[in-house]
C-alpha positions as CSV (number, residue, x, y, z in Angstrom):
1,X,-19.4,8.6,33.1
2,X,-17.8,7.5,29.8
3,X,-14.5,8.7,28.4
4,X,-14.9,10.9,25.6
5,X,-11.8,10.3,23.0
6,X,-10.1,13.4,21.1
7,X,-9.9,11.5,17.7
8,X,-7.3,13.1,14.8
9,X,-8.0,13.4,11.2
10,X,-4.4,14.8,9.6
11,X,-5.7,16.0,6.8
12,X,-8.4,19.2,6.2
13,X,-9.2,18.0,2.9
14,X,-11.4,15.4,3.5
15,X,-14.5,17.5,5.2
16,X,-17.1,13.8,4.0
17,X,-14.9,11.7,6.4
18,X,-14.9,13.9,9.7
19,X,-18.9,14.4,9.2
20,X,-19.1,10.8,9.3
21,X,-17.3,9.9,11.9
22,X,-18.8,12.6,13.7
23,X,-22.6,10.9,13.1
24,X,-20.8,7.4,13.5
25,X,-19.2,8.1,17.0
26,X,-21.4,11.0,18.4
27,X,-19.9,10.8,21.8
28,X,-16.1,11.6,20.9
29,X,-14.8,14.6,19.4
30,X,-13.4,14.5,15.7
31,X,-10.9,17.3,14.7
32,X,-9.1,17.9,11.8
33,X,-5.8,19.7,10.7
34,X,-3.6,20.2,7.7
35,X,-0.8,17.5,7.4
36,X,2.0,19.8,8.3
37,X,-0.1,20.5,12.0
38,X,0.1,17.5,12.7
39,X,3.3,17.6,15.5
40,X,1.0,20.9,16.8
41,X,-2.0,19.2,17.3
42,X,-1.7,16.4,19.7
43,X,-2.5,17.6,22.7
44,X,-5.0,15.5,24.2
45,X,-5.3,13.3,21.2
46,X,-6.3,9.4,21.5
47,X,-6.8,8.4,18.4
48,X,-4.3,9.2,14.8
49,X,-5.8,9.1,11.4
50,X,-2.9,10.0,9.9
51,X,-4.1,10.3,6.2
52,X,-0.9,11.7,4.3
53,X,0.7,13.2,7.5
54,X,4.4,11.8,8.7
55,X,4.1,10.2,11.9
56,X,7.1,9.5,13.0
57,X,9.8,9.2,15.9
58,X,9.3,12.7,17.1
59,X,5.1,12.7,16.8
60,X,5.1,9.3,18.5
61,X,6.8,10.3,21.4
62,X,5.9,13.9,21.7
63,X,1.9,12.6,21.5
64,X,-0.1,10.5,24.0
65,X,-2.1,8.8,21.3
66,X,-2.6,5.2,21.7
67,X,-4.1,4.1,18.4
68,X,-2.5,5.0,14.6
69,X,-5.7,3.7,11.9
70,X,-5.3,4.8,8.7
71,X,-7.6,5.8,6.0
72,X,-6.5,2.7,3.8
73,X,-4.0,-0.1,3.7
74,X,-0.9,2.2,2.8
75,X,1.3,3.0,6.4
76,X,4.6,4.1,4.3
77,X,4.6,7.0,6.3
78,X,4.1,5.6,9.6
79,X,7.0,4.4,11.6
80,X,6.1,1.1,13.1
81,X,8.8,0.1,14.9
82,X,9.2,3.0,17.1
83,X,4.6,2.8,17.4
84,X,5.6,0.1,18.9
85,X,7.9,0.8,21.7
86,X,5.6,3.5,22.4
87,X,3.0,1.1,22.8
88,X,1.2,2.3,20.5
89,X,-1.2,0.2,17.7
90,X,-1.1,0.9,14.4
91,X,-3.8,-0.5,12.4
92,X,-4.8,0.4,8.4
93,X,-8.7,-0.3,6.6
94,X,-7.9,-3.1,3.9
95,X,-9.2,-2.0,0.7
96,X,-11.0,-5.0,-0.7
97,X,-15.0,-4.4,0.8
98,X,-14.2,-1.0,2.1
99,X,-15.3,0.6,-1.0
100,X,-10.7,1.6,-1.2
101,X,-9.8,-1.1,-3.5
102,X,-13.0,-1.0,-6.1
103,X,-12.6,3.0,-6.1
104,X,-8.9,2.9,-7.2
105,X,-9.5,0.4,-9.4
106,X,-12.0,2.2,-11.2
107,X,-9.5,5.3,-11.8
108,X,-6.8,2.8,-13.2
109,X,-10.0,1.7,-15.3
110,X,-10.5,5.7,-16.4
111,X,-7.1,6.4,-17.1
112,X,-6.7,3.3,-19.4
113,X,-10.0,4.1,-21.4
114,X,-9.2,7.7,-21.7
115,X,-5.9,7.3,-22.9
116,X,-6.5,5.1,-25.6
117,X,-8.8,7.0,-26.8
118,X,-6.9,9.9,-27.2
119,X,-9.3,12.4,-25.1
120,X,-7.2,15.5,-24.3
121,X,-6.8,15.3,-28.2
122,X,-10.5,14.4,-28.9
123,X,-11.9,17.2,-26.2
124,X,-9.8,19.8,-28.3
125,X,-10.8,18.7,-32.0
126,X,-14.5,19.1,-30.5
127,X,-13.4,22.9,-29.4
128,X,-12.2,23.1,-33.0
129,X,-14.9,22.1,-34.8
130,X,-12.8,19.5,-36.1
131,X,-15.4,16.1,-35.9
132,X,-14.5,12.2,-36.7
133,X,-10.9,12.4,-35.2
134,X,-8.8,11.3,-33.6
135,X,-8.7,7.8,-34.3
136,X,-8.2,5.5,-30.8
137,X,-7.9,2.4,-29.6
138,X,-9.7,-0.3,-28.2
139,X,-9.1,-2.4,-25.0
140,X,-10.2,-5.4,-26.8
141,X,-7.6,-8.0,-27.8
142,X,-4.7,-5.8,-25.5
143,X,-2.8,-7.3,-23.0
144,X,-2.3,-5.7,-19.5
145,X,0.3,-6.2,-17.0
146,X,-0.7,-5.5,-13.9
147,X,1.8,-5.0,-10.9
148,X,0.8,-5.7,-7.7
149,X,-2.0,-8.2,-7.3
150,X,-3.3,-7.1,-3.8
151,X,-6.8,-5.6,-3.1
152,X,-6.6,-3.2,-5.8
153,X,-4.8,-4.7,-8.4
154,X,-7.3,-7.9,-7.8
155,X,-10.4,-5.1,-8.3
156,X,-8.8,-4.0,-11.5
157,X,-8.6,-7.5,-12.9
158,X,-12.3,-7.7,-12.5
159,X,-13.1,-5.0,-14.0
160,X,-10.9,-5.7,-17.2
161,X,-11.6,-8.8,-17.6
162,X,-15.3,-7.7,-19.6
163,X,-13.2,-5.6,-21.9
164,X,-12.1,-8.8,-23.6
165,X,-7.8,-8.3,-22.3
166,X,-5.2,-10.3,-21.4
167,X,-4.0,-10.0,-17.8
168,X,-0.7,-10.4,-16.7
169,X,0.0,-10.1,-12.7
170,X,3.4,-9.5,-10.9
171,X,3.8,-9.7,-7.4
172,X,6.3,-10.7,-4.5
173,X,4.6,-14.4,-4.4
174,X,3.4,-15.5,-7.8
175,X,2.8,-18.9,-5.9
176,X,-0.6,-17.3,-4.1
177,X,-4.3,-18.4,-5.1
178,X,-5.8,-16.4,-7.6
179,X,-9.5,-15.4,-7.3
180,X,-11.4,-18.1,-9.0
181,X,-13.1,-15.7,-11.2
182,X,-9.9,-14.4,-12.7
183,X,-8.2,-15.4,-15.4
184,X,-4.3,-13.9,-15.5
185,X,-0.8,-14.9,-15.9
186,X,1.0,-15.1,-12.6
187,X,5.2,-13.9,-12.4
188,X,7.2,-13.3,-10.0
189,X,9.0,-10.0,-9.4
190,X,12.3,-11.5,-10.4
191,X,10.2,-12.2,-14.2
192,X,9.0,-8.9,-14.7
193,X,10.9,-8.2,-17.7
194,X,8.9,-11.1,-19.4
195,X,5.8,-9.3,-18.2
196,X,6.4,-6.0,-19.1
197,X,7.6,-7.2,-22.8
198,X,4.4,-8.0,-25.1
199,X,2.0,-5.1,-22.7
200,X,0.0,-2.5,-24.0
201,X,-0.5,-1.1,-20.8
202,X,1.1,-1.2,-17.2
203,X,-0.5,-0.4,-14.4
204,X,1.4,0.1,-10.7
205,X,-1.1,-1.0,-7.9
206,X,1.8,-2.3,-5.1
207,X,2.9,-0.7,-2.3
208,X,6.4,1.2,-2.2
209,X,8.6,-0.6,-0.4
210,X,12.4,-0.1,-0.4
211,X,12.7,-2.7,-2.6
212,X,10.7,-1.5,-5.4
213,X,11.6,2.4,-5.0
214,X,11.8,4.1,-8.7
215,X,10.5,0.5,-10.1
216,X,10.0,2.4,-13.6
217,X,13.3,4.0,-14.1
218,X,15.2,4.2,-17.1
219,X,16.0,0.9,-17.5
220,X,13.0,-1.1,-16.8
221,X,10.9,1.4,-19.2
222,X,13.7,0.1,-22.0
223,X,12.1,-3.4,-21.3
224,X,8.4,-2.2,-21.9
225,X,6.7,-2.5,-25.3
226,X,7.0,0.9,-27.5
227,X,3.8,2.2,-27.7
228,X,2.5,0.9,-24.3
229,X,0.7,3.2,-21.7
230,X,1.6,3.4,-17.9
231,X,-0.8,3.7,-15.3
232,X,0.1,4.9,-11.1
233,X,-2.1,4.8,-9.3
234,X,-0.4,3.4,-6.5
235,X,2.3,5.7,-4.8
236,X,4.6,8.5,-6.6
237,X,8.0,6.8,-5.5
238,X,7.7,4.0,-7.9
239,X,8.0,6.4,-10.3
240,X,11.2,7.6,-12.1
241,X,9.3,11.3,-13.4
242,X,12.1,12.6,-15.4
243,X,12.9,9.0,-17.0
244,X,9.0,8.5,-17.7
245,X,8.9,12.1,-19.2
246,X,12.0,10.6,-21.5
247,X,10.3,8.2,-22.2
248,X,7.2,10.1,-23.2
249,X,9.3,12.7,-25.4
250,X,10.5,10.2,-27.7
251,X,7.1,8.1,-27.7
252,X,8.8,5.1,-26.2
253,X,5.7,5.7,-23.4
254,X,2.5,6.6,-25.9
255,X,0.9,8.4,-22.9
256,X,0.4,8.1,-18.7
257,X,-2.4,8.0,-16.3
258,X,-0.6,9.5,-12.9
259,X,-2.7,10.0,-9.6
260,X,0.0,9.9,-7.3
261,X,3.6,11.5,-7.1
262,X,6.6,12.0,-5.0
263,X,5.7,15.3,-3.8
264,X,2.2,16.1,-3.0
265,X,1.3,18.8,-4.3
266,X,3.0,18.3,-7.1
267,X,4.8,20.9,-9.3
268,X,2.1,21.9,-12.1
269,X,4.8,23.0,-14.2
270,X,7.0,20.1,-14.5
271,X,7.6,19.2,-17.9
272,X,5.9,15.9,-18.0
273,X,2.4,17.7,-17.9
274,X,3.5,19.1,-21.5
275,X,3.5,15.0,-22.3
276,X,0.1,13.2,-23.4
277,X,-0.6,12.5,-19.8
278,X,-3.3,12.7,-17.7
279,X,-3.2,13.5,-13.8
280,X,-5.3,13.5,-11.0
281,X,-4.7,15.1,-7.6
282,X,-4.5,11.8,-6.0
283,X,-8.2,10.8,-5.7
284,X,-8.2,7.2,-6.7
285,X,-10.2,6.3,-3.2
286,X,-11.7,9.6,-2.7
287,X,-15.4,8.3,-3.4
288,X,-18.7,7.9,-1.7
289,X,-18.2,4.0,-1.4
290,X,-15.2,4.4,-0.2
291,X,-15.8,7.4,2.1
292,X,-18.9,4.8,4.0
293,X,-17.1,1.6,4.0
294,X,-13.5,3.7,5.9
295,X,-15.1,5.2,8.2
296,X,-16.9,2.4,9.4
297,X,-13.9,0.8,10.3
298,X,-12.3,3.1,11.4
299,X,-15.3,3.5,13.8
300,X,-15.1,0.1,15.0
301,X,-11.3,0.1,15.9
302,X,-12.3,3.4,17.9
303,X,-15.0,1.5,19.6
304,X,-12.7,-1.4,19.9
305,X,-9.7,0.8,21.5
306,X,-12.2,2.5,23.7
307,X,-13.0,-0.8,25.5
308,X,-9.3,-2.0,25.9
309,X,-9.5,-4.9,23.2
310,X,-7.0,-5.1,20.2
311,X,-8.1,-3.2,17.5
312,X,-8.9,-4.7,14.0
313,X,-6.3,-5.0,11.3
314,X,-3.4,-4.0,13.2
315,X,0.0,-4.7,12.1
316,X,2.5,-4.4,14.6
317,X,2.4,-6.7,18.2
318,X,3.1,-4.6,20.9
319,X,5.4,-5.5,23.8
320,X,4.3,-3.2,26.3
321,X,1.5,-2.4,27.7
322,X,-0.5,-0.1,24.9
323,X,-1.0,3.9,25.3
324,X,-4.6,5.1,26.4
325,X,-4.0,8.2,25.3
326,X,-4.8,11.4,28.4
327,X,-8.5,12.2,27.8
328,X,-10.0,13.0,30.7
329,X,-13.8,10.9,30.9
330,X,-16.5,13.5,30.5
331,X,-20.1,13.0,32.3
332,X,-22.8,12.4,29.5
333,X,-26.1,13.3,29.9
334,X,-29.2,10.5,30.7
């Protein structure tokens, strides 16, 4: 007799993930369901993957889950406090080494290159028949600011660093090691106007937080260098769209790289998408590597919760005793 789990994806988008965890964990069940299903598909669940899904107050208490793992490191929409009176964990997949990170890095990477080199411009002179223009630029001798120096913003560095730039990192505490193979200008939060001043390009790879809510909003884009490009690949809220679409009308912003928004889906006709930028569905980790190295951990904290012991990368202590969820154990063949 073992107990079979009823494990969660919230999210139907992501058909690579449940066949893996389905060949990694053969002896639970995997089910999937669109994020707005979430609060209707509970019944019996153990296990929470919430993806972009809400879990909040109401799902937490209406489910019998026990264990909240995300599909990455960001748990924005996941209210700890109350997981914890409910006894249940909540645990994320850090990016560095899952294959997360170095995935999102590379978009940041993609966005920068195409950008400066002018492609939605290039792609329709080539429709044109119009050859040898547009002009671009090169990464070489530019300076990029980088805020957030986590997992991913750490994975962009070093893959920058070849293109012969300057890096500039921000984050909460400048005072932290740097990766000895890195070779960037550390500031604070509180110095970010000296960071953003001199940069070609700004790139958002922190988490949103209260704190830095709307980060780029009309006045922190008046303290970035005309010309420069802007990068998000982090979360939508950090994000003022109608200031950066300002901004991008009177060329103050040369162009913007934007994976991630407030609302998801987005609107396609919002007026910044008549701007020189370039978007993408959010699907900065949506990759092979990163699909492999997720889901193994994800498997592990399932095997982990199975047998009782605190899961990995977990994030909240819990007082009481933890939720094993209401699955009954199912007799497995020999």
């Amino acid at each position: 007799m073992i107990r079979v789990l009823k494990i969660l994806l919230c999210n139907d988008s992501y058909p690579p993930v449940v066949e893996r965890l389905r060949t990694l964990l053969p002896e639970h069940e995997i089910l999937c369901c669109h994020p707005s299903a979430t609060e209707d598909s509970l019944d019996g669940v153990d296990v929470v993957i919430p993806s972009v899904a809400q879990i909040n107050e109401r799902v937490l208490e209406r489910g019998s889950f026990g264990l909240v793992n995300q599909l990455g490191v960001g748990l924005d929409n996941v209210d700890i406090e109350v997981a914890t009176r409910c006894g249940v964990w909540v645990a994320r997949v850090p990016g560095a080494g899952s294959g997360n990170a170095e995935s999102v890095a590379e978009l940041a990477v993609m966005f920068m290159l195409a950008l400066c080199r002018r492609y939605l411009e290039a792609r329709n002179n080539l429709e044109n028949s119009i050859f040898f223009k547009p002009s671009g630029r090169s990464l070489l001798g530019k300076t990029v600011c980088v805020i957030g120096f986590g997992d991913i913003g750490i994975e962009l560095a070093r893959r920058l660093i070849p293109f012969g730039v300057q890096i500039k990192a921000v984050r909460r505490r400048p005072q932290l090691p740097t990766p000895s193979d890195i070779q960037a200008t550390m500031y604070g939060m509180d110095n970010l106007q000296e960071a953003l001043a001199d940069s070609d390009y700004v790139v958002l790879a922190l988490p949103e937080t209260n704190e830095n809510k709307n980060i780029i909003n009309r006045q922190s884009i008046k303290l970035v260098k005309p010309g420069a490009y802007l990068i998000n690949v982090a979360r939508g809220g950090l994000v003022d769209l109608d200031a950066l679409n300002e901004a991008l009308q009177s060329g103050h912003i040369a162009g913007a790289g934007l994976d991630v928004f407030v609302e998801e889906p987005t609107d396609p006709t919002h007026p910044i998408f008549k701007q020189n930028v370039l978007a993408t569905p959010h699907i900065g980790g949506n990759t092979d590597a990163s699909y492999l190295g997720i889901t193994a951990a994800i498997a592990e904290n399932v095997r982990r919760f199975e047998r009782g012991e605190t899961p990995l990368n977990v994030v909240n202590s819990l007082t009481t005793p933890h939720r094993k969820g209401n699955r009954l154990t199912a007799e497995q063949p020999s």
